[in-house]
C-alpha positions as CSV (number, residue, x, y, z in Angstrom):
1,X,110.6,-9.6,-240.3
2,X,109.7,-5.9,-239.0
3,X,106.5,-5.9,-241.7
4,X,105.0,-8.7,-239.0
5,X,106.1,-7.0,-235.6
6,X,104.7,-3.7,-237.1
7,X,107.9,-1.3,-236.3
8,X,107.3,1.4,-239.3
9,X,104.1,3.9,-239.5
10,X,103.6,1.6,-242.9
11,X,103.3,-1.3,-240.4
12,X,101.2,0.3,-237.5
13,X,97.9,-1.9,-238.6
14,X,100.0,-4.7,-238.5
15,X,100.4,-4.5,-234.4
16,X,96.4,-3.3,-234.5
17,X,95.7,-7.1,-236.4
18,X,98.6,-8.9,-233.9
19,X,96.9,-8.1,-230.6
20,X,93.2,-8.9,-231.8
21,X,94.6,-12.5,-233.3
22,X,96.8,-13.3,-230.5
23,X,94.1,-15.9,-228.9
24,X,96.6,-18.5,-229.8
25,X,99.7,-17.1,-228.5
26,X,98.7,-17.2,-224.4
27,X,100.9,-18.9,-222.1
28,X,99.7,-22.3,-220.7
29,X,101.7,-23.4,-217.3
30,X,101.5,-27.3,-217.1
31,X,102.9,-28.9,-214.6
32,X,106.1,-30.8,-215.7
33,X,108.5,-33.0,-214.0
34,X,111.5,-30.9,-215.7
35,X,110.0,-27.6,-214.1
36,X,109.1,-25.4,-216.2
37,X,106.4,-23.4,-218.2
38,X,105.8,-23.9,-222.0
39,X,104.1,-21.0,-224.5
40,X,102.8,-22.3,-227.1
41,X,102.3,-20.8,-230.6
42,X,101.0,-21.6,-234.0
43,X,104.5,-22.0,-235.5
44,X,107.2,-24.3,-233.9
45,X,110.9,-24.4,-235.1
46,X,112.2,-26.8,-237.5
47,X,114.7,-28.4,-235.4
48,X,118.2,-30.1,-236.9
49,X,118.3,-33.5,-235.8
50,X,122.1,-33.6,-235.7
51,X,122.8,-30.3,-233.8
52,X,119.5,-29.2,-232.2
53,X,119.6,-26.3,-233.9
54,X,116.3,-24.4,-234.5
55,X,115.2,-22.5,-237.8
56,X,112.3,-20.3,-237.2
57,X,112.6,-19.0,-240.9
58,X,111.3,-22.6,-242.0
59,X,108.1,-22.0,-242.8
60,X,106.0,-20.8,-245.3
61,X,106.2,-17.1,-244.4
62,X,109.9,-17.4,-243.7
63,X,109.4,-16.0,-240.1
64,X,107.8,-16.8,-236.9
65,X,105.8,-14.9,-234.2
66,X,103.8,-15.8,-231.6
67,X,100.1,-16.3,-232.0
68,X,100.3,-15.9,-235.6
69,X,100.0,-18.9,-238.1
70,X,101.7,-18.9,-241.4
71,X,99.1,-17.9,-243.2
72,X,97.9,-14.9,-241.6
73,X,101.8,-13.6,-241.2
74,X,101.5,-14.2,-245.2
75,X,98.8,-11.7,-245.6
76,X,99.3,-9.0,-243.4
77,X,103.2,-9.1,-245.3
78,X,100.8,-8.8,-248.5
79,X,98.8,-6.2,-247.4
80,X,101.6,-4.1,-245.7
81,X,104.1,-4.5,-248.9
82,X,101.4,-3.6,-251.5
83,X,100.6,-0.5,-249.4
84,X,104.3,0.3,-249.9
85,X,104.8,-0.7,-253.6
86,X,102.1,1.4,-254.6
87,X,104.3,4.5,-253.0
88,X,107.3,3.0,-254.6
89,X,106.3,3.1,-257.7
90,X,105.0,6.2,-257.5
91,X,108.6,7.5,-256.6
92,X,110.1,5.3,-259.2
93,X,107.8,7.3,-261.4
94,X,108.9,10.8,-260.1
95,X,112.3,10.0,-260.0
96,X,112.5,9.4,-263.6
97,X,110.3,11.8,-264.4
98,X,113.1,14.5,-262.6
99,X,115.3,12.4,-264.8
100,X,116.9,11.4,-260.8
101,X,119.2,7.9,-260.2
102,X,118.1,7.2,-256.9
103,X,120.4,4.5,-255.3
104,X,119.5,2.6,-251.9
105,X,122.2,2.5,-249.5
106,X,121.8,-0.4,-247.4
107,X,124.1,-1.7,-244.8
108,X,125.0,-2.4,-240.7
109,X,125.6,0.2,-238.8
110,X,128.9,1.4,-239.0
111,X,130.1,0.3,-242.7
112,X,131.2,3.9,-243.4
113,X,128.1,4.5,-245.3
114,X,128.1,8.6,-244.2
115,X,131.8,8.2,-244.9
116,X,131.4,6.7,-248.3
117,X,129.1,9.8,-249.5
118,X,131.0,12.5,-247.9
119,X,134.0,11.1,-250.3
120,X,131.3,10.8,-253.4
121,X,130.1,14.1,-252.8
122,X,133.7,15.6,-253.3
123,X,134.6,13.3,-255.5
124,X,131.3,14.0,-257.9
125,X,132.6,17.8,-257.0
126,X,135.6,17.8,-258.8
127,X,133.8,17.5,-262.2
128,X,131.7,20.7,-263.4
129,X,129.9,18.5,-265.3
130,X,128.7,16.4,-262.8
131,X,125.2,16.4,-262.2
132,X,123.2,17.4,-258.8
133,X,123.1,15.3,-256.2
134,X,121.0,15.3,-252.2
135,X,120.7,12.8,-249.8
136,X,117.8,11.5,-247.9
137,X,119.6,10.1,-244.5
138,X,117.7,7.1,-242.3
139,X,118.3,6.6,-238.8
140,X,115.8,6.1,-235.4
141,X,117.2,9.4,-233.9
142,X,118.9,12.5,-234.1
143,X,120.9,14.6,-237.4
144,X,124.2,13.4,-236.9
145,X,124.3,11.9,-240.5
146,X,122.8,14.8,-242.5
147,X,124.8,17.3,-240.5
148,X,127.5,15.5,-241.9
149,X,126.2,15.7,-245.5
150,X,125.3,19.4,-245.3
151,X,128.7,20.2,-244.3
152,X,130.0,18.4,-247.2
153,X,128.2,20.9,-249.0
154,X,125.2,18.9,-250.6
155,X,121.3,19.7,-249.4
156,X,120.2,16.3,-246.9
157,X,116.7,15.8,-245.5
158,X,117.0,13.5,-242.4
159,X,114.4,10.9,-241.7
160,X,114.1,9.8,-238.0
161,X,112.0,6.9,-237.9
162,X,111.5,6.2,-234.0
163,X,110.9,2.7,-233.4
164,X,111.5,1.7,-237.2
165,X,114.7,-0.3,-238.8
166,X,114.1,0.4,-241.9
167,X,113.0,3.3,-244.7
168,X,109.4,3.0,-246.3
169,X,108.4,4.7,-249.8
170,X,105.9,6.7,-248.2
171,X,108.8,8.5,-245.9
172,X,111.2,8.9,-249.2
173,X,108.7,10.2,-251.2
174,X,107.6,13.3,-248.3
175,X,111.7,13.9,-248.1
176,X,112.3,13.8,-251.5
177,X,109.4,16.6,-252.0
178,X,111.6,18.9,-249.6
179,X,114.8,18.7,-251.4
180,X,116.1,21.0,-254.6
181,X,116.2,18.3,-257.1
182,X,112.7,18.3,-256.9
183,X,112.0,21.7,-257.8
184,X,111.6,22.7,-261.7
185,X,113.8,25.0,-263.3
186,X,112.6,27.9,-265.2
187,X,111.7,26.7,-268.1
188,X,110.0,23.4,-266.4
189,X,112.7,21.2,-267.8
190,X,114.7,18.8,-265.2
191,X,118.0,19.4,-264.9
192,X,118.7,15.5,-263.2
193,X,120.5,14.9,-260.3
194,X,121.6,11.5,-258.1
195,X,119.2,10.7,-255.0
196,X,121.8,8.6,-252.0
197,X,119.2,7.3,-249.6
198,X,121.1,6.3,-246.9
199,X,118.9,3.8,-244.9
200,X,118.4,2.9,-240.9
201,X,121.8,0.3,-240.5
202,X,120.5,-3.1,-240.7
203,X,120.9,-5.6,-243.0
204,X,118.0,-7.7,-242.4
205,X,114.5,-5.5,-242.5
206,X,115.5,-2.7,-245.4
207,X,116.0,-5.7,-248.0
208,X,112.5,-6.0,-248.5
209,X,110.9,-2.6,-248.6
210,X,111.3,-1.1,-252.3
211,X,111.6,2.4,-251.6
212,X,111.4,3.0,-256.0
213,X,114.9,3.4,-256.2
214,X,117.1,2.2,-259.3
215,X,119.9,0.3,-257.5
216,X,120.4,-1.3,-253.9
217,X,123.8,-0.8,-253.6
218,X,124.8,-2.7,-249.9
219,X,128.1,-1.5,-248.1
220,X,130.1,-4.3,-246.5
221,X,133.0,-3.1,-244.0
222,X,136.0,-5.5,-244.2
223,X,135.9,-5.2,-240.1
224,X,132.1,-7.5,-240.0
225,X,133.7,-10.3,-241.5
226,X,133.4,-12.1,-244.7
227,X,130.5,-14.3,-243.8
228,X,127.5,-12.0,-243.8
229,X,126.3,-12.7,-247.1
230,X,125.7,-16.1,-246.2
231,X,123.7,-14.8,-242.9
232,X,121.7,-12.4,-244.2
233,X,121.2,-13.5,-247.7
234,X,118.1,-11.1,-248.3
235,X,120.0,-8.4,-248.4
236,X,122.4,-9.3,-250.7
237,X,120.3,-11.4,-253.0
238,X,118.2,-7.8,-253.3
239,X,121.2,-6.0,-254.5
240,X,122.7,-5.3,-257.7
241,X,126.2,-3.9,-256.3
242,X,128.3,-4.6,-253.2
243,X,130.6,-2.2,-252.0
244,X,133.5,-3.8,-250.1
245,X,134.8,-0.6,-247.7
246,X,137.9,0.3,-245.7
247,X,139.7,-1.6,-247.4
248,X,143.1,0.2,-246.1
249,X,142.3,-1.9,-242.8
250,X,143.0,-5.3,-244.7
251,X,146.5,-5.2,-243.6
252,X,145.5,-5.2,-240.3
253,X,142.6,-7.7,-240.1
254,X,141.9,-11.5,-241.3
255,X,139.2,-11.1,-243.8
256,X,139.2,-13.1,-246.6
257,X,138.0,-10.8,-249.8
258,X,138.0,-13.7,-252.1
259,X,135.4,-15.3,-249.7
260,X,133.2,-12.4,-249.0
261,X,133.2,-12.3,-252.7
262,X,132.2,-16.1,-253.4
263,X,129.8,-16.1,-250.3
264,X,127.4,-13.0,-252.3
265,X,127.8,-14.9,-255.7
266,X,126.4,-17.9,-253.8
267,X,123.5,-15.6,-253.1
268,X,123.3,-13.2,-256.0
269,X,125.3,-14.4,-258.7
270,X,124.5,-11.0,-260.8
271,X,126.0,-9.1,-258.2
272,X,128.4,-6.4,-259.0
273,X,131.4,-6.1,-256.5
274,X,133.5,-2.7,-255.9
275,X,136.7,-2.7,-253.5
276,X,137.4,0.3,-252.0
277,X,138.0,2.9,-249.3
278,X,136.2,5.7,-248.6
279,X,139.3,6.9,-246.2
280,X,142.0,6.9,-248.5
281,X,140.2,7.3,-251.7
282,X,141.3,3.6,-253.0
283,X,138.8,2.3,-255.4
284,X,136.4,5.6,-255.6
285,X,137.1,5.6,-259.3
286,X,135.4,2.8,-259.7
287,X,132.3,4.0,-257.7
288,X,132.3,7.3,-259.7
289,X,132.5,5.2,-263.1
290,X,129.7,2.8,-261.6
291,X,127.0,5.4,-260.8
292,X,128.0,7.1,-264.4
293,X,127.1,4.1,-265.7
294,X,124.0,3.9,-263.8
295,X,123.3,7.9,-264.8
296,X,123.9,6.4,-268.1
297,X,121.2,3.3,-268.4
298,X,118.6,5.3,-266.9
299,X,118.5,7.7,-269.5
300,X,119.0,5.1,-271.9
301,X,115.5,4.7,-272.6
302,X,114.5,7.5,-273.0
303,X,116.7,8.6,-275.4
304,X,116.4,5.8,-277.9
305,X,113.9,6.1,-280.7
């Protein structure tokens, strides 16, 4: 996964340790009858005996690059994630601190993920009670997204992240220091507020790094299909709430909801499920209620005696 190929600043040592252990990974040409060249590596597929089919994620560090055994994969992933947990809890810290539900929005690109918060902005709106809310918003380039968000009337910081696929702690904890709901008010009490972090679309790398937030709540488009649970379990197995969106285009489409369901309960059986569409505002009451609740538990504690 990206903590091994070293595509975040958190995981710029990462490439520094791959090219000075790569002694293993050099191509060798021997001279085969079937004509062709072989590289050879520490870690070799599992292979399925009845289909052929390889499975890189087989081994011990559940992934596979070239010139890097098991072991070592193992510890720069240590090394790089502890670097990032320590910021993440230090968020997790300030965020309740500001008394701040900060929710991880996790998804492929185009899930209607901007969509969905333009709609939960307005929708949050509507009640003068509601609490604050900004947006951090993730992507490799430009401001498209928190254009977006500022026009809906809430304060966005956008994160560019170049080369990386995902959002680190480090990164959310510099944005979150730039927006209002980090400011005191007057009297040095915090007035609360909801933190959307809207991460880079991809639902493989993001499941891993814990950027201190309360909730992963992953965003599922009924266009992708009603497999990708099953094919990129991480994801879903690290959330605590899937949102099924566009759910107007079901009439349209052959996605089986019940499935899509079944398939994240195989991976997450504790996972929460919300149908809904950000387009026609299907379902939003549910979401509202859901991130009240949310608002709710985290204050929970504090408030008991």
């Amino acid at each position: 996964m990206c903590v091994i190929c070293g595509c975040s600043d958190a995981a710029k040592p990462v490439e520094v340790a791959y090219v000075r252990h790569q002694h293993h990974g050099h191509a060798h040409a021997h001279g085969h009858d079937h004509g062709h060249d072989h590289v050879h590596g520490d870690t070799h597929a599992a292979v399925d005996a009845r289909t052929g089919d390889l499975h890189f994620g087989a081994g011990a560090a559940r992934v596979s690059v070239p010139g890097m055994s098991q072991a070592r994969a193992i510890r720069i992933e240590q090394d790089v994630l502890g670097e990032n947990n320590r910021h993440a809890r230090a968020n997790r810290a300030h965020f309740t601190g500001h008394a701040i539900l900060a929710l991880n929005l996790v998804s492929s690109p185009g899930s209607g993920k901007t969509t969905l918060l333009c709609a939960t902005i307005a929708a949050l709106g509507l009640n003068p009670a509601s609490p604050r809310v900004a947006v951090i918003e993730g992507d490799q380039q430009t401001s498209h997204d928190a254009d977006r968000i500022r026009a809906s009337g809430a304060p966005a910081i956008q994160v560019n992240t170049g080369k990386g696929c995902h959002l680190d702690a480090q990164m959310v904890g510099q944005a979150f220091g730039a927006l209002p709901l980090h400011r005191h008010d007057d009297a040095g009490d915090e007035e609360g507020g909801i933190l959307f972090i809207e991460n880079v679309g991809n639902l493989v790398c993001p499941a891993m790094w814990d950027l201190g937030e309360a909730a992963k709540v992953v965003i599922l488009s009924v266009t992708e299909g009603e497999d990708k649970p099953l094919k990129y379990p991480d994801m879903f197995a690290a959330a605590t709430l899937m949102i099924l969106n566009k759910t107007d285009l079901l009439p349209y489409l052959q996605f089986d909801v019940a499935a899509c369901i079944a398939f994240a309960r195989r991976v997450n059986p504790a996972i929460e499920v919300i149908e809904l569409s950000a387009s026609s505002g299907e379902g939003m009451d549910a979401w509202i209620a859901w991130i009240e609740t949310a608002r709710a538990a985290l204050a929970a504690p504090a408030s008991a005696p």
